[in-house]
C-alpha positions in Angstrom: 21.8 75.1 -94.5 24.2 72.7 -95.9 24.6 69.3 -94.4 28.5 68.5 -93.1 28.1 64.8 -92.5 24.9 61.9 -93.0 24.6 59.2 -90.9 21.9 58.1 -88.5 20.9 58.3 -84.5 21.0 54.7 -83.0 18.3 54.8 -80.0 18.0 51.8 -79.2 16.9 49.7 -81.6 15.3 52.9 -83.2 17.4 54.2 -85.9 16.8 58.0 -87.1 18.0 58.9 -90.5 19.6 62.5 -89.9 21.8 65.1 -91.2 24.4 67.4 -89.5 24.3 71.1 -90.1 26.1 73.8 -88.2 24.0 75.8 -85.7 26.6 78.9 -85.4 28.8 80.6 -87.5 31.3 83.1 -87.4 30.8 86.7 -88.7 34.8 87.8 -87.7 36.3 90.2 -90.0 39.2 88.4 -91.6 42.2 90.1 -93.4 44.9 88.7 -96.1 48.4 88.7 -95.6 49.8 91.8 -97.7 53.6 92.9 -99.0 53.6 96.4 -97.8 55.3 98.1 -100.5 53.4 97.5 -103.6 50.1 95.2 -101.5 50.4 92.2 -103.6 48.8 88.9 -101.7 51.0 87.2 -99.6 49.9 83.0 -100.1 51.6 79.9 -98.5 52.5 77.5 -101.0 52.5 73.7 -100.6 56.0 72.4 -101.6 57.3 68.6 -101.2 60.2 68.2 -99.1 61.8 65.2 -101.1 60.9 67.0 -104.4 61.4 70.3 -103.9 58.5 71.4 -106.0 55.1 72.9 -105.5 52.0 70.1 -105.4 48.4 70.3 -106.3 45.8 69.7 -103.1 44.6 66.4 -105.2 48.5 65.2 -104.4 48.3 65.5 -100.9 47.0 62.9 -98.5 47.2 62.2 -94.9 50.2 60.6 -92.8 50.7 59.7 -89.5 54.6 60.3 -87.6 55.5 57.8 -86.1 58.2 58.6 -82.5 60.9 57.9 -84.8 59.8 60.1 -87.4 58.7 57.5 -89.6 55.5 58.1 -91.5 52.6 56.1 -92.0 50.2 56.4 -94.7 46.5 56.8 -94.1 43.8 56.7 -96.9 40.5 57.8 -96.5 39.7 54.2 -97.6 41.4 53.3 -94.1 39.4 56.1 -92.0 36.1 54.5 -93.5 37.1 51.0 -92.7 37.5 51.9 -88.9 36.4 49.2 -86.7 34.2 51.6 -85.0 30.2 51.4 -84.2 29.7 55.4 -84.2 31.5 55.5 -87.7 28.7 56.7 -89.6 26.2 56.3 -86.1 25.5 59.0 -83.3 25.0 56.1 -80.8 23.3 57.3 -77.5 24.2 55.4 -74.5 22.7 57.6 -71.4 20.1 60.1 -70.8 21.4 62.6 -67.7 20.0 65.9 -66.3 21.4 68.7 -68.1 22.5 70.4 -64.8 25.3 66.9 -65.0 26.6 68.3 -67.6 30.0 70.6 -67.2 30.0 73.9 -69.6 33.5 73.5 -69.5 32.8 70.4 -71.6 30.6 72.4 -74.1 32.4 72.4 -77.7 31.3 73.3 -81.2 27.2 72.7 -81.7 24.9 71.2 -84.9 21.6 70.7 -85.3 20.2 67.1 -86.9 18.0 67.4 -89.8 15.5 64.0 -90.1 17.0 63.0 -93.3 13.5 62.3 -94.9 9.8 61.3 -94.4 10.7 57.6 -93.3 12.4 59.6 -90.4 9.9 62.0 -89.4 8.2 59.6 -87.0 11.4 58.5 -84.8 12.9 61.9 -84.9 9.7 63.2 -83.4 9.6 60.4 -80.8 13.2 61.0 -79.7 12.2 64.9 -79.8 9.0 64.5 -77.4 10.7 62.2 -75.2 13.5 64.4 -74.4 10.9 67.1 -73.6 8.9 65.4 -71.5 12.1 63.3 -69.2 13.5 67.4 -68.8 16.9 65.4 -69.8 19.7 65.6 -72.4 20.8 62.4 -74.7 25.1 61.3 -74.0 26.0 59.9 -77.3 29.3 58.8 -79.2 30.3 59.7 -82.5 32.7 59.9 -85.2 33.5 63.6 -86.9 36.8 64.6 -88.7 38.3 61.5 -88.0 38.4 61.2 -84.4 35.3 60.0 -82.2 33.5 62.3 -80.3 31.4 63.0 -77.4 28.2 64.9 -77.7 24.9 65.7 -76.1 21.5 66.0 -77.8 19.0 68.3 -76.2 15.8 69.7 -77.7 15.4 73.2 -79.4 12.6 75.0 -80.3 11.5 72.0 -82.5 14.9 70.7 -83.8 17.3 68.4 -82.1 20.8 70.4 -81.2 23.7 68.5 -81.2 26.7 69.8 -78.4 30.0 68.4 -79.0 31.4 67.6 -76.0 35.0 67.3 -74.9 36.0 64.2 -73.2 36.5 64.4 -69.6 40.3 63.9 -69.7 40.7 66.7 -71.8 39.1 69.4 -68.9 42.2 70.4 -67.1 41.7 70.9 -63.6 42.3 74.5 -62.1 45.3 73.6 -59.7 46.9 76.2 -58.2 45.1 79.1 -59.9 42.7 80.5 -56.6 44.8 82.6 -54.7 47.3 80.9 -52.1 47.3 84.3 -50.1 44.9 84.2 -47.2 41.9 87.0 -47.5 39.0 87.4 -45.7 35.5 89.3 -47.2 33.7 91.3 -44.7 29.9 91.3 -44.6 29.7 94.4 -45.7 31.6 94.0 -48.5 29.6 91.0 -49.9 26.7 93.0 -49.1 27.8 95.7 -51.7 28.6 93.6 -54.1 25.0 91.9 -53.6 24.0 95.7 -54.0 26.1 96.1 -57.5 24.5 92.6 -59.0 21.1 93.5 -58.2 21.5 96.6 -59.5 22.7 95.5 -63.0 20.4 93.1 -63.1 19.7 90.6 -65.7 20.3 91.3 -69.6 18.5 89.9 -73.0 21.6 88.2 -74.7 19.8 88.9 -78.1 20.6 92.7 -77.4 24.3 92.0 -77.3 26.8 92.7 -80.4 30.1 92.3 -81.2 31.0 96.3 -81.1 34.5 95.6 -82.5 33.2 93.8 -85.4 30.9 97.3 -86.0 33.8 99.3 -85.7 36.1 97.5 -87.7 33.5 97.6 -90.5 33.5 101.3 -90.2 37.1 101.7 -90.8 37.1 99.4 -93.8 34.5 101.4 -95.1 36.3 104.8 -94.8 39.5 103.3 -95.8 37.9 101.8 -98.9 36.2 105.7 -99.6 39.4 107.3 -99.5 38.6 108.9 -96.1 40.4 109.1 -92.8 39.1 106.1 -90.3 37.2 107.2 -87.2 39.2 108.2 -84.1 38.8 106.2 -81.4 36.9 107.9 -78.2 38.9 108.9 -75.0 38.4 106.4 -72.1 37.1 107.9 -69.5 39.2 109.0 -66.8 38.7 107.8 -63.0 41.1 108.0 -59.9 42.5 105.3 -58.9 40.4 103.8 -56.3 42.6 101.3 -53.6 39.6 101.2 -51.3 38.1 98.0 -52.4 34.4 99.3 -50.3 35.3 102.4 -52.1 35.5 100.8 -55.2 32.2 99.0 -54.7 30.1 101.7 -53.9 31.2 104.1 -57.0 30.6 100.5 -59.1 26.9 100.7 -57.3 26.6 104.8 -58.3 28.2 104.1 -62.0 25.7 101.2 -62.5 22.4 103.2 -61.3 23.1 106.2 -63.3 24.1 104.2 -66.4 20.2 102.8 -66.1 19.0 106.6 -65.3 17.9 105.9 -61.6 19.1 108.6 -59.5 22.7 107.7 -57.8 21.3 108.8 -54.0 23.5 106.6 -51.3 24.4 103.4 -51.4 22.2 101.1 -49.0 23.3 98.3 -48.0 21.4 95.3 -47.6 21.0 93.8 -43.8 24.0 92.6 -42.2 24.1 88.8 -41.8 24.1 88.2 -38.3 27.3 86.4 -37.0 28.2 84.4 -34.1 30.2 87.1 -31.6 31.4 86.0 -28.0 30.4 88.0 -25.7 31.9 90.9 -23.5 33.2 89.6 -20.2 31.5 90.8 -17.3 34.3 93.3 -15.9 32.7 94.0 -12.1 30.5 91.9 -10.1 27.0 93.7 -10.6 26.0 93.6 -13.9 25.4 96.9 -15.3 22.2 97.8 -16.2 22.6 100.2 -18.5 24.7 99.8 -21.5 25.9 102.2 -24.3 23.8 102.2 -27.2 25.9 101.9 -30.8 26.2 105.4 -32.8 23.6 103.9 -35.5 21.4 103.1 -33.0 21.8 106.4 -31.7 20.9 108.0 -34.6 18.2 106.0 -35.2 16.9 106.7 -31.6 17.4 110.4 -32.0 14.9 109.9 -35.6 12.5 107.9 -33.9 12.5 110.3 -30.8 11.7 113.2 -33.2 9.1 111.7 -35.3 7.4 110.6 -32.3 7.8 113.8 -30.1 6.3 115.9 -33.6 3.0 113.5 -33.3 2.9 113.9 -29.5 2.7 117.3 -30.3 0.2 117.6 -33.0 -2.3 114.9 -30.7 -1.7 117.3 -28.1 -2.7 120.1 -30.0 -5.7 118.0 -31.4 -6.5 117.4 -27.6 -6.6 120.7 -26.0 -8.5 121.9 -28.8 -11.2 119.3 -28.2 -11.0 119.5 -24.4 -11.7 123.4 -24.9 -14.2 122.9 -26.8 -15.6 120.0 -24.2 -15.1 122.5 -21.3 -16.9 125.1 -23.3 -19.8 122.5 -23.8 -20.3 121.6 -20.2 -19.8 125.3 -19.1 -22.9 126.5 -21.1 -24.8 123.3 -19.8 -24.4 124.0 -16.2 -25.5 127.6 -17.1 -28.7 126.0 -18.0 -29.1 123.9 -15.4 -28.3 126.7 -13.0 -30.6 128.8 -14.1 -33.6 126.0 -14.3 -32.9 125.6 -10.5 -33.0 128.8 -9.7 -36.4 129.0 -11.7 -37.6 126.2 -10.2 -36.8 127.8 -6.6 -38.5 130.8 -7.1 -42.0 128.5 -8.0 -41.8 127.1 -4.9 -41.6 130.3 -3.1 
């Protein structure tokens, strides 16, 4: 990794010697800009106004238009001199919980390479404290000639530096939500419950940037003389305008796209939810009341179960009984017959 800027961390009066490096990097595809009818390379070329004439990048410097279109002249010499602390210095002035932070605010990211052994011990200090406080480092600095805001947080066992935009510059969302009045039934939320816990969570290390893949695979056959690969038909579905219709083929899709078998659609327990309650209509109070279909069903279910293992106890009863009765009808044989014995002794 190659270093984009050297300066130091200023914690305190602890000063880290470090070195920016970019922690991402872009794998896009990217094309050049072609004449179509004989594909010679289509370039931009720097010409002075005033001159008329084509300039070399070691001509060209930096200016600043003024509102009346006057420009200034800036040197490099000038954007060195600037009367700024965080110049070459990633100054941190406040350690927050991360959860304080907005991902709104979350810009390009680097991580900070100890710039040598003198700044092994600090760097490890500032690393191990972060750790152990379960906070993130605010900090000021100065990149590409503006100053920054930026947040260090631990990773792995590097320090990761977030720019961070400044709070002025996160528009709020005015008048995006919807100004049309809608409300979400319980049973709706409780399919859309259904569809999240059915998707689940996901390892973000198995995603991929499939267009990338594919647009590889088309500058391959185009560079082999071969006809790209056709793009697959989408698959056609009706057009569903039942949003709980919608939800519940979402819930089917989802379950057999993870091979569990589509069945029905169950849906979670309805939150309870504060009704008023049906006026009295008479002036006795009824005593029985109508039971909901569900309930119904559910009654009819619970009848059936019960009334099959009535049945098989019953069965499991007379059998013993019979067998009980058959028991005490041999024993009164005996003891019928030991009487009778016993009378004819006595006679």
């Amino acid at each position: 990794m190659r270093s984009i800027w050297n300066g130091a961390i200023s914690f305190g009066l602890v000063s880290i010697p470090i070195k920016l490096v970019n922690a991402t990097e872009s794998h896009s595809i990217s094309f050049r800009q072609i004449h179509t009818e004989d594909g010679g390379r289509v370039r931009y070329r720097k010409v002075c106004e005033l001159e008329d004439r084509e300039i070399t990048q070691s001509e060209i410097g930096k200016g600043y238009e003024d509102a009346d279109g006057t420009i200034i002249p800036i040197t490099d010499e000038d954007l060195a001199h600037l009367p700024l602390p965080t110049a070459k210095t990633i100054e941190i002035v406040a350690f927050v919980p991360a959860d304080r932070i907005d991902p709104l605010q979350m810009d390009a990211a680097y991580y900070l390479q100890a710039g040598g052994a003198p700044a092994a011990k600090p760097y490890t200090l500032l690393r191990e404290a972060l750790k152990r406080s379960n906070k993130v480092a605010i900090a000021k600095f100065a990149l590409r000639g503006r100053e920054r805001l930026g947040m260090l947080r631990v990773v792995e066992d590097a320090i990761a530096l977030h720019g961070l935009l400044w709070p002025d510059e996160v528009r709020a969302p005015e008048g995006l939500a919807p100004d049309t009045k809608v409300t979400v039934s319980d049973k709706e939320l409780d399919l859309a419950d259904a569809l999240m816990d059915t998707l689940g969570e996901i390892d973000l290390d198995e995603l991929h940037d499939e267009y990338r893949e594919a647009l590889e695979e088309v500058v391959a056959a185009k560079a082999a003389g071969e006809a790209p690969p056709e793009a697959p038909e989408p698959a056609r579905s009706g057009k569903v305008l039942d949003l709980m219709a919608a939800l519940e083929k979402s819930v089917r899709e989802a379950k057999e796209s993870r091979g569990e078998e589509p069945g029905e659609v169950r849906q979670l327990p309805q939150r309870k939810s504060a009704r008023a309650a049906p006026k009295q209509t008479g002036g006795k109070k009824s005593t029985t009341k109508a039971a909901p279909a569900k309930k119904t069903a559910a009654a009819k279910k619970s009848t059936a179960k019960t009334t099959a293992k009535s049945t098989a106890r019953s069965s499991q009863g007379t059998k013993k009984t019979a067998s009980a009765s058959a028991k005490k009808a041999t024993s009164a044989k005996k003891t019928a017959a030991k009487k009778t014995a016993a009378r004819k002794r006595t006679a």
